[in-house]
N, CA, C and O atoms as CSV, one atom per row, in Angstrom:
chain,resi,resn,atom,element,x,y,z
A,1,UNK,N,N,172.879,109.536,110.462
A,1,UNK,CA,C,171.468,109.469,110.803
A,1,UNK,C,C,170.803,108.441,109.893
A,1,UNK,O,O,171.174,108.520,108.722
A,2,UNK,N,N,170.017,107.613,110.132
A,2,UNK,CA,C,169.445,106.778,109.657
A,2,UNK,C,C,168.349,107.050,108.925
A,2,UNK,O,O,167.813,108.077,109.339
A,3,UNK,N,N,167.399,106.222,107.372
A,3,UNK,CA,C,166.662,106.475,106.830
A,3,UNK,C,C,165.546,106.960,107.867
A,3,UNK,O,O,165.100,108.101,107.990
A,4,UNK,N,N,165.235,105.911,108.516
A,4,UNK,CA,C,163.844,105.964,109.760
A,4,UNK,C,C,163.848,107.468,110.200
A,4,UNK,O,O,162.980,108.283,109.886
A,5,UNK,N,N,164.983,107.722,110.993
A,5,UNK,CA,C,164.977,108.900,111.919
A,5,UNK,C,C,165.003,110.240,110.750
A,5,UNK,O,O,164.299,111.152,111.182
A,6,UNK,N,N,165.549,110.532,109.574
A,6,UNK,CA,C,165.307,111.367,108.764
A,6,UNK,C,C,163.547,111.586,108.212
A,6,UNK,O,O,162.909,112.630,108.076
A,7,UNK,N,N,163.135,110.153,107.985
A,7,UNK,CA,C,161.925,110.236,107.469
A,7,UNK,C,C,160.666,111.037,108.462
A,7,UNK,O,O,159.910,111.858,107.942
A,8,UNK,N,N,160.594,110.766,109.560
A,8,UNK,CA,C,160.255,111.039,111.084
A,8,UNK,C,C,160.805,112.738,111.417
A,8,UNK,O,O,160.038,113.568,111.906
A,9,UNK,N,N,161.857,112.965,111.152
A,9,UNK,CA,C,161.869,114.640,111.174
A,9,UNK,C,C,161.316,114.895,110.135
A,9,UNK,O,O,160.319,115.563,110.408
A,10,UNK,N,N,161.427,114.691,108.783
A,10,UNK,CA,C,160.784,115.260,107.944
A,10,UNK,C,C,159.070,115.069,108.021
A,10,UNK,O,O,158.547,115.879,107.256
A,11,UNK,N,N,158.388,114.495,108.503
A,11,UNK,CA,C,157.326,114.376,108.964
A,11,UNK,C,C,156.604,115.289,109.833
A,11,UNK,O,O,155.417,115.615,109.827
A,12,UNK,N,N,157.646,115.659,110.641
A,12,UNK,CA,C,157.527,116.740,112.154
A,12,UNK,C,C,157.758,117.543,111.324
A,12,UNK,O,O,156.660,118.091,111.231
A,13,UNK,N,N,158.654,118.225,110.354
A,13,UNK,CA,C,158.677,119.138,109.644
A,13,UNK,C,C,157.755,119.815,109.325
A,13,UNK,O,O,157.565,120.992,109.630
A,14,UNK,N,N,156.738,118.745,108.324
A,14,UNK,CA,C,155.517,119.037,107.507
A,14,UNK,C,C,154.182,119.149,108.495
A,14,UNK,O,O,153.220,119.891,108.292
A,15,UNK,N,N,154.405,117.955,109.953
A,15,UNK,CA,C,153.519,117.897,110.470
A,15,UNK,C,C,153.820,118.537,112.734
A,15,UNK,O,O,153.778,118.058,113.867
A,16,UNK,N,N,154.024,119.534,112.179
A,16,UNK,CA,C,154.987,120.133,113.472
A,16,UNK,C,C,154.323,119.639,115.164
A,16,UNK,O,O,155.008,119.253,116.111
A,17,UNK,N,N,152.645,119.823,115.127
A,17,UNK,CA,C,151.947,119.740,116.316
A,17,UNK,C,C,151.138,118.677,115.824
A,17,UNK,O,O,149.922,118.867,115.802
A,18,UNK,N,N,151.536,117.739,115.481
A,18,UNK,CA,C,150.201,116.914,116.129
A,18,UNK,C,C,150.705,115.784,116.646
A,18,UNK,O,O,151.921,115.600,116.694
A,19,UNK,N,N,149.854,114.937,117.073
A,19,UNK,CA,C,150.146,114.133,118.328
A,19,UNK,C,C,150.065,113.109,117.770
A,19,UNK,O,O,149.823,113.060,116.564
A,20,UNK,N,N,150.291,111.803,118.680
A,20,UNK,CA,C,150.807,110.869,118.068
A,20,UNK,C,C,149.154,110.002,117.487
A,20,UNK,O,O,149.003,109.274,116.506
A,21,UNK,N,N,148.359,110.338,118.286
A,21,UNK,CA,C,146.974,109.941,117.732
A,21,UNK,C,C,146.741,110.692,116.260
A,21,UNK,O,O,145.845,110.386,115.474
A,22,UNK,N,N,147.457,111.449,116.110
A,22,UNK,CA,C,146.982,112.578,114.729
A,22,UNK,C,C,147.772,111.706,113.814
A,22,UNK,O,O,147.304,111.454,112.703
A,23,UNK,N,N,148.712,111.312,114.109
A,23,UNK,CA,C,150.052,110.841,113.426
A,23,UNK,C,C,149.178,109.452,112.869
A,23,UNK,O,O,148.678,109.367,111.747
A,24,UNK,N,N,149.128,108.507,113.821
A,24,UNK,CA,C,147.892,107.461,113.228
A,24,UNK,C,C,147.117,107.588,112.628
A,24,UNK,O,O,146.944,106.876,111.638
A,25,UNK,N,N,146.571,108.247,112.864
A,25,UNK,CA,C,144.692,108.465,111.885
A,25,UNK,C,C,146.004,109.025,110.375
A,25,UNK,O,O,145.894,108.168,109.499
A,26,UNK,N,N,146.638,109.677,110.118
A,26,UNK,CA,C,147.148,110.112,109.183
A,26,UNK,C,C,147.950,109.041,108.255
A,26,UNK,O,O,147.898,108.756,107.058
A,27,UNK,N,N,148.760,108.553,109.424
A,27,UNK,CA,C,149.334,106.716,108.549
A,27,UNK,C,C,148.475,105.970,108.285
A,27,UNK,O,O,148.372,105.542,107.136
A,28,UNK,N,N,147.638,105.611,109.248
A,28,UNK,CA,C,147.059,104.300,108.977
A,28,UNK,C,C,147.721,103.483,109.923
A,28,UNK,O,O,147.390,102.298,109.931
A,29,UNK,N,N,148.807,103.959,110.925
A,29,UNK,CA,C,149.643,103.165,111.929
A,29,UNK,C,C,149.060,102.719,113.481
A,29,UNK,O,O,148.887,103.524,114.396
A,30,UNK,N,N,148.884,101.720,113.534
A,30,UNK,CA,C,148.724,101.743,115.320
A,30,UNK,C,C,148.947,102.719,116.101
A,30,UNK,O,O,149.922,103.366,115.719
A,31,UNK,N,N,148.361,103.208,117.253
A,31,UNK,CA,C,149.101,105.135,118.113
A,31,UNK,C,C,150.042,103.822,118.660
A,31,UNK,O,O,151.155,103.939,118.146
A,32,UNK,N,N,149.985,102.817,119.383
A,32,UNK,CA,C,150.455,101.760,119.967
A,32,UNK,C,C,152.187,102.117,119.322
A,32,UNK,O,O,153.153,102.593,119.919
A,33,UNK,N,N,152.068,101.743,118.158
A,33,UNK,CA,C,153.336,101.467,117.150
A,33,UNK,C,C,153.889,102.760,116.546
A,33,UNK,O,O,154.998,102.904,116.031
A,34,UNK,N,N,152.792,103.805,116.718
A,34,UNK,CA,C,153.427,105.005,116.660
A,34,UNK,C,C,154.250,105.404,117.623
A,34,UNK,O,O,155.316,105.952,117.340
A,35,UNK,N,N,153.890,105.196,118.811
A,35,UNK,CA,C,154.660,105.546,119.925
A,35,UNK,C,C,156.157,104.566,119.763
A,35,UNK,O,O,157.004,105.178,120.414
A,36,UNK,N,N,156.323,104.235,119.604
A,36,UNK,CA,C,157.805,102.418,119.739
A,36,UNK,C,C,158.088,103.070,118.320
A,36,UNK,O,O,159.299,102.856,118.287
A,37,UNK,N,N,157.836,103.659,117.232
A,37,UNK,CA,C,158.149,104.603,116.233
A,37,UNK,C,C,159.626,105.427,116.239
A,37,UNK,O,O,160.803,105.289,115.906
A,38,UNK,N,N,158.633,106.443,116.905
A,38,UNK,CA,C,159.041,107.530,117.216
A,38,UNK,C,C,160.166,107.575,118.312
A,38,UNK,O,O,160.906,108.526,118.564
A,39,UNK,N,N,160.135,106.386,118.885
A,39,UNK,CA,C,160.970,106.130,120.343
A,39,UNK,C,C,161.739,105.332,119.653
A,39,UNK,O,O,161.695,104.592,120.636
A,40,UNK,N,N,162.372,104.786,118.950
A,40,UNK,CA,C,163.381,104.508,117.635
A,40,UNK,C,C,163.664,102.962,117.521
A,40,UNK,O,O,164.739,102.382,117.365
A,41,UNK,N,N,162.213,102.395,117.662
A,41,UNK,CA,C,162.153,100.637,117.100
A,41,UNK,C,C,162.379,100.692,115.619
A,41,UNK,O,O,161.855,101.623,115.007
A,42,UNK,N,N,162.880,100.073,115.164
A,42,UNK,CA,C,162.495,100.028,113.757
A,42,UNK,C,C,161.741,99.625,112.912
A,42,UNK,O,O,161.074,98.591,112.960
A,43,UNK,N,N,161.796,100.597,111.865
A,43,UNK,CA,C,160.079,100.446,111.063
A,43,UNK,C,C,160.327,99.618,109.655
A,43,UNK,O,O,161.246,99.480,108.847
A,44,UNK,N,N,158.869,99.113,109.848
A,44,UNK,CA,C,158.849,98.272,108.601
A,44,UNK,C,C,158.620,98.732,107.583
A,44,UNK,O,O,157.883,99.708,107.726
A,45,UNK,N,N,158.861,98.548,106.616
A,45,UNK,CA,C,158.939,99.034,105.154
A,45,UNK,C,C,157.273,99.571,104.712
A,45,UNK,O,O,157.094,100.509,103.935
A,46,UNK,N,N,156.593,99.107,105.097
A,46,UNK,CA,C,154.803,99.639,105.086
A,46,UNK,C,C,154.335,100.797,105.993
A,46,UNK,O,O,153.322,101.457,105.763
A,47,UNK,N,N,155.235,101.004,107.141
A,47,UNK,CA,C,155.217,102.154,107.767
A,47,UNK,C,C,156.015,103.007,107.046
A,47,UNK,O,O,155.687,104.177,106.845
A,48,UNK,N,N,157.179,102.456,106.584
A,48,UNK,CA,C,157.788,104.140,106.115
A,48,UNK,C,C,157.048,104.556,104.937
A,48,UNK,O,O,156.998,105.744,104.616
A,49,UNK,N,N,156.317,103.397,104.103
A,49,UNK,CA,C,155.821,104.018,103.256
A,49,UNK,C,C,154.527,104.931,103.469
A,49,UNK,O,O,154.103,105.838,102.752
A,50,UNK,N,N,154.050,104.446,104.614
A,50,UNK,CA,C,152.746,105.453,105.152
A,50,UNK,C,C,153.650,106.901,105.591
A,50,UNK,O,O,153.418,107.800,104.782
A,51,UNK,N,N,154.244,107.151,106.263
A,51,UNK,CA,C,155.043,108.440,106.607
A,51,UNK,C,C,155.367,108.840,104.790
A,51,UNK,O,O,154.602,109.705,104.363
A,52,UNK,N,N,155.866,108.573,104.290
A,52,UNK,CA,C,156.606,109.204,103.135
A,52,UNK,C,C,155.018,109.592,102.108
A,52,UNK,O,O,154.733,110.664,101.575
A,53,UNK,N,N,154.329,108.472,102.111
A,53,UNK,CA,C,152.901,109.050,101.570
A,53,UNK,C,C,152.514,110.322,102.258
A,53,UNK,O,O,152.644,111.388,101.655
A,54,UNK,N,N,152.076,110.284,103.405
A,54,UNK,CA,C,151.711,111.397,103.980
A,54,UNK,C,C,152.581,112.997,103.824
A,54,UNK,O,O,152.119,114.121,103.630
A,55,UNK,N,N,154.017,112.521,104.006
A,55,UNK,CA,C,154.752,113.814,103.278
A,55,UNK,C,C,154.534,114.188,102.040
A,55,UNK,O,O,154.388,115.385,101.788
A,56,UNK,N,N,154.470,113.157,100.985
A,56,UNK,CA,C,154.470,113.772,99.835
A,56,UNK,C,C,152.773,114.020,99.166
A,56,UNK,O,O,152.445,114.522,98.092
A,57,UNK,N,N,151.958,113.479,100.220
A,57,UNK,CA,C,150.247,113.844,100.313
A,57,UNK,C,C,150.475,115.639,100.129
A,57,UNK,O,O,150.080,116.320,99.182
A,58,UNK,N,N,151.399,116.213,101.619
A,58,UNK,CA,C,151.857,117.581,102.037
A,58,UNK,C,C,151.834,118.620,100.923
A,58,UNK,O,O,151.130,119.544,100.516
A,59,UNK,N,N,153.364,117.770,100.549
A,59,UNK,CA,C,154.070,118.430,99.429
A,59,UNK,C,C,153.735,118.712,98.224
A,59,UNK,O,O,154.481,119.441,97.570
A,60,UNK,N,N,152.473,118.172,97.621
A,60,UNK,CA,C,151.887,118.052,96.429
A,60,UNK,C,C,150.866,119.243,96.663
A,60,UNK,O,O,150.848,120.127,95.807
A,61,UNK,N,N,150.111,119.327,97.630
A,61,UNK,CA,C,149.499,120.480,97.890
A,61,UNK,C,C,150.016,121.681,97.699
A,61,UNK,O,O,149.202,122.487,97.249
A,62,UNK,N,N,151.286,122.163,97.917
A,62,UNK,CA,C,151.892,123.076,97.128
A,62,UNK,C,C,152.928,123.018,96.344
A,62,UNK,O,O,153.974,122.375,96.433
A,63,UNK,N,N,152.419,123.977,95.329
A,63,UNK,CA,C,153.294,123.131,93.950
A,63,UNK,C,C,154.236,124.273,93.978
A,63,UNK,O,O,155.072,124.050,93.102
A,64,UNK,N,N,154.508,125.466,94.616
A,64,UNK,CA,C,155.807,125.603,94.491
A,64,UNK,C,C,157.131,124.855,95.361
A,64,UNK,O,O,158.268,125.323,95.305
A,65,UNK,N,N,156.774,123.596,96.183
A,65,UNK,CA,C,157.685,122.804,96.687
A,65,UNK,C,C,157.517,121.666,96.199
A,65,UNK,O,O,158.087,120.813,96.878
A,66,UNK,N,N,156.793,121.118,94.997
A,66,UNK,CA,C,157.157,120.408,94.047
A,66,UNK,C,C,158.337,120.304,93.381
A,66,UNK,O,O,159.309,119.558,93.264
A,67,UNK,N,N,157.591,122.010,92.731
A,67,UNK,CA,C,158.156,122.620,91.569
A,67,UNK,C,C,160.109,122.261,92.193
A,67,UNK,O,O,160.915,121.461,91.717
A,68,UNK,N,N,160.274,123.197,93.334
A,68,UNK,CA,C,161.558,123.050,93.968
A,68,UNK,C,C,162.086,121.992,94.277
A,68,UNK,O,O,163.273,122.147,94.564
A,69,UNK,N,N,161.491,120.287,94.395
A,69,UNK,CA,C,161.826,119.341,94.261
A,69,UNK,C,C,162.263,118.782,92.879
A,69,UNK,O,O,163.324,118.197,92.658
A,70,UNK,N,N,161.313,119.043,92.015
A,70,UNK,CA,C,161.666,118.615,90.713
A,70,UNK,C,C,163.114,119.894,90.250
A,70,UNK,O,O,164.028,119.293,89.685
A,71,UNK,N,N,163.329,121.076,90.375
A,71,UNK,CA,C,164.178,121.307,90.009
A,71,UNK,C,C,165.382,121.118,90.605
A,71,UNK,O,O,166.296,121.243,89.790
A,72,UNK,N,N,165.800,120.827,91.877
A,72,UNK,CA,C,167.035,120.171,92.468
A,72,UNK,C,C,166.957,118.855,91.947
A,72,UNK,O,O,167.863,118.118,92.335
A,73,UNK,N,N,166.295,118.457,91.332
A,73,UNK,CA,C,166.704,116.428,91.323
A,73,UNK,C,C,167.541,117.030,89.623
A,73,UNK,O,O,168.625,116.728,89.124
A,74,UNK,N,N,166.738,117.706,89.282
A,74,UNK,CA,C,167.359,118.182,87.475
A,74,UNK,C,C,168.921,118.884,87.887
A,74,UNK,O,O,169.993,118.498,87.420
A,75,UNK,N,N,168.769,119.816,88.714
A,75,UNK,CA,C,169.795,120.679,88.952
A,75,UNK,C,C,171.169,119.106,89.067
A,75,UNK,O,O,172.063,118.758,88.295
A,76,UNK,N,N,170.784,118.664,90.142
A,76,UNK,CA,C,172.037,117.778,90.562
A,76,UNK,C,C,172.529,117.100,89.373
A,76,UNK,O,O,173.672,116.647,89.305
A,77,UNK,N,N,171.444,117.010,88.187
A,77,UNK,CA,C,172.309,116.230,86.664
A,77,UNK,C,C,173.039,116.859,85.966
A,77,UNK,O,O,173.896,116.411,85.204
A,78,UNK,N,N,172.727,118.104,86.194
A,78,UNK,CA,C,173.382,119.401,84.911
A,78,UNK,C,C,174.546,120.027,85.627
A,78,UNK,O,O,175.691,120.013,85.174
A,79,UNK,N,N,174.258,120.484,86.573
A,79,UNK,CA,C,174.985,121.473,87.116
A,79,UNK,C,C,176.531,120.896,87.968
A,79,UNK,O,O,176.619,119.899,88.684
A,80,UNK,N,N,177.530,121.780,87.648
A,80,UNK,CA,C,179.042,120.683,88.286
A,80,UNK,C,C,178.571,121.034,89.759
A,80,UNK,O,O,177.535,121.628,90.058
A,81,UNK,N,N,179.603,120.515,90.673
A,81,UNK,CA,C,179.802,120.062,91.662
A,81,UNK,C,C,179.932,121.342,92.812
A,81,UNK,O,O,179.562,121.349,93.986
A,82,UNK,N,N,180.518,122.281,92.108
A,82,UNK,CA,C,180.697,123.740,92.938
A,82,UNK,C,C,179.484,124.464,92.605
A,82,UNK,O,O,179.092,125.398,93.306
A,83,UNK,N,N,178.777,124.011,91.399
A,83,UNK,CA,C,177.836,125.271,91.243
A,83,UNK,C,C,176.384,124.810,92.168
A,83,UNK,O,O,175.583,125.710,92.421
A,84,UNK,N,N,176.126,123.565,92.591
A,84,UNK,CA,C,175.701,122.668,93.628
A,84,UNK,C,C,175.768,123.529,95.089
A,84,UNK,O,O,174.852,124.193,95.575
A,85,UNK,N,N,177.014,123.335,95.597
A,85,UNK,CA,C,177.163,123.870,96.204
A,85,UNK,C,C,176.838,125.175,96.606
A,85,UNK,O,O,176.325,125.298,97.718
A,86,UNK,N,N,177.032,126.152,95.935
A,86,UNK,CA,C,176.373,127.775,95.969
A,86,UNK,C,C,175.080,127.594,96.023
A,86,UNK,O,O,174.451,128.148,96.925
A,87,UNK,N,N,174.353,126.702,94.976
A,87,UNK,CA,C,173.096,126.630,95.626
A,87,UNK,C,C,172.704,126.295,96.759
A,87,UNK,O,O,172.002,126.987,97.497
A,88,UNK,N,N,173.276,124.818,97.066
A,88,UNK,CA,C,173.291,124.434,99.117
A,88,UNK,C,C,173.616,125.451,99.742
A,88,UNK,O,O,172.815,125.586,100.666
A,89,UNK,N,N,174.189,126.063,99.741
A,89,UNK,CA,C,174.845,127.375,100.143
A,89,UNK,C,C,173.843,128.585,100.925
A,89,UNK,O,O,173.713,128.888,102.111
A,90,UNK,N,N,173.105,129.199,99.436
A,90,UNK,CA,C,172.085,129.681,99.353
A,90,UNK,C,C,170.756,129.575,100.452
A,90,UNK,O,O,170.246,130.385,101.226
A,91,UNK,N,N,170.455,128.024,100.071
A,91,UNK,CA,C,169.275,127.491,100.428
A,91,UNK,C,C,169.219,127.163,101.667
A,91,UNK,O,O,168.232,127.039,102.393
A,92,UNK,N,N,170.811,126.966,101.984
A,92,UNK,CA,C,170.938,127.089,103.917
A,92,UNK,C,C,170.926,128.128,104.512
A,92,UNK,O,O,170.382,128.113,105.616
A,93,UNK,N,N,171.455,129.286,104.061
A,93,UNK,CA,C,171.279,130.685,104.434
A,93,UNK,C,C,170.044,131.176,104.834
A,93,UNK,O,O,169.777,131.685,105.923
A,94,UNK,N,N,169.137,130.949,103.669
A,94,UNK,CA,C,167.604,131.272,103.747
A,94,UNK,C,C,166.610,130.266,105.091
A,94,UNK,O,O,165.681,130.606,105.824
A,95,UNK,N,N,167.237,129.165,104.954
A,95,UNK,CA,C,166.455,128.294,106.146
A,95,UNK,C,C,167.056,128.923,107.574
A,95,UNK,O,O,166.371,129.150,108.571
A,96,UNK,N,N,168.294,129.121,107.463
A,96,UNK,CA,C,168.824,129.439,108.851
A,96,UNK,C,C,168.329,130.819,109.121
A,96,UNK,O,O,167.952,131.129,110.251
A,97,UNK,N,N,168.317,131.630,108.162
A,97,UNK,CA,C,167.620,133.304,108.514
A,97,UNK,C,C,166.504,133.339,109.054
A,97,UNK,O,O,166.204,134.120,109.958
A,98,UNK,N,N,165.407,132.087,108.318
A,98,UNK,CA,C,164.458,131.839,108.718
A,98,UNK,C,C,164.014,131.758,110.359
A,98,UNK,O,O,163.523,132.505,111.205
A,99,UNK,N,N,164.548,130.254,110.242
A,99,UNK,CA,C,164.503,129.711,112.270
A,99,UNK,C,C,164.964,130.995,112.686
A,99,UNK,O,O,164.238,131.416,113.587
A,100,UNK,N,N,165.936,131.833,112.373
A,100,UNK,CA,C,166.676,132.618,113.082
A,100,UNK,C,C,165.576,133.864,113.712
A,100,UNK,O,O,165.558,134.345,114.845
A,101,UNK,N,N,164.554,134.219,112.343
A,101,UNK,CA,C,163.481,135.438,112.518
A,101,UNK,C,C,162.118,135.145,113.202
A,101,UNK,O,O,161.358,135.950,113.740
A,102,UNK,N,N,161.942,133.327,113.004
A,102,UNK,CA,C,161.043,133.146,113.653
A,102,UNK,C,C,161.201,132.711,115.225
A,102,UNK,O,O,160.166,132.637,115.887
A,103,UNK,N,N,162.292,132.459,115.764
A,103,UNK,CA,C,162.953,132.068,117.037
A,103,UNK,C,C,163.088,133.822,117.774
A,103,UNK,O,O,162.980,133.762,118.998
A,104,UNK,N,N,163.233,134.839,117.403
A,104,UNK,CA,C,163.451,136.207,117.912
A,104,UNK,C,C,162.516,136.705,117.723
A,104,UNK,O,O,162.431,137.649,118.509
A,105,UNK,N,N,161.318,136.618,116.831
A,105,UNK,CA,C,159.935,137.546,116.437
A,105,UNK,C,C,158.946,136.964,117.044
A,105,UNK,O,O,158.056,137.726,117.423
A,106,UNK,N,N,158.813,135.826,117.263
A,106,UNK,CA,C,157.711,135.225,117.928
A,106,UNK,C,C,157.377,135.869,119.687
A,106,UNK,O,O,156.395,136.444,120.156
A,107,UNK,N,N,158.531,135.497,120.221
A,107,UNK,CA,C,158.481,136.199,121.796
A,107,UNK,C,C,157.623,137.543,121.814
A,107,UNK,O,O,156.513,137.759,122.300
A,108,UNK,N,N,158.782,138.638,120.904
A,108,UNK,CA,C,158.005,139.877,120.764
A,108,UNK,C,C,157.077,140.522,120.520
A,108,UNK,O,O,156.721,141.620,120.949
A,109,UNK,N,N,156.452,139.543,119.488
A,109,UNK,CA,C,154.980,139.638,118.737
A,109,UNK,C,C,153.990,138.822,120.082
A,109,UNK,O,O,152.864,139.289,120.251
A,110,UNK,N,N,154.250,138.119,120.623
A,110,UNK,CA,C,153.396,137.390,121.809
A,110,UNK,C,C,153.376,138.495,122.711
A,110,UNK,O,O,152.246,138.794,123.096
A,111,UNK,N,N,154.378,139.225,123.180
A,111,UNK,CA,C,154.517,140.364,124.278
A,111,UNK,C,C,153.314,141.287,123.767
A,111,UNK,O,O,152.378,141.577,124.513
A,112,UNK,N,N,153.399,141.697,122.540
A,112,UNK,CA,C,152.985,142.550,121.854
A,112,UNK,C,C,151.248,142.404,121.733
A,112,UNK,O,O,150.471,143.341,121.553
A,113,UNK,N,N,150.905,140.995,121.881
A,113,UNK,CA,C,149.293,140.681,121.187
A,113,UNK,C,C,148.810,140.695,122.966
A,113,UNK,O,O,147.641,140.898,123.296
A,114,UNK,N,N,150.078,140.410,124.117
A,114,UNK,CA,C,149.200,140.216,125.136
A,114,UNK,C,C,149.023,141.685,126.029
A,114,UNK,O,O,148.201,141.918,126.916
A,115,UNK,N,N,150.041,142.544,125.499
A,115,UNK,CA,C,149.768,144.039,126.197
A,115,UNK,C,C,148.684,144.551,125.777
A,115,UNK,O,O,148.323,145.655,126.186
């Protein structure tokens, strides 16, 4: 997967619903060039830096996913190669449980708010 197309999910990540006009007003990007973006032209080095600003605009707002950034960049210096791992390990477990509770609870809870 390429820098572009990683940077762009991680974007949708942080920025799940909004549209590509939202996406502009937020870069500073053409909607024009947002669209040829997202549809996988490649971006110039001033666009990715508007996307990666805007993520880490996100991310700074809460500082316990700072905090969790700054300690994996430390972790990866100290820690060997397997003990890495258990953490990846870990931290995939918890994301996948996640999608997993919000992909099965959502339906039910919608059934639930419309009876």
């Amino acid at each position: 997967m390429s820098l572009q197309n990683t940077t762009i999910q991680r974007y949708r990540l942080f920025f799940p619903q909004e549209t590509l006009r939202e996406i502009s007003a937020r870069t500073g990007i053409q909607i024009t060039r947002v669209f040829r973006l997202v549809n996988g032209k490649p971006m110039r080095l001033q666009e990715f830096e508007a996307f990666e600003k805007a993520i880490q605009t996100r991310i700074a707002l809460n500082p316990n996913q700072s905090r969790l950034s700054k300690n994996l960049e430390e972790a990866s210096s100290f820690l060997t190669n397997e003990e890495l791992g258990r953490v990846a390990d870990y931290i995939e477990r918890k994301v996948i449980n996640k999608k997993f509770s919000r992909h099965y609870l959502n339906p039910i809870f919608e059934e639930a708010v419309i009876a």
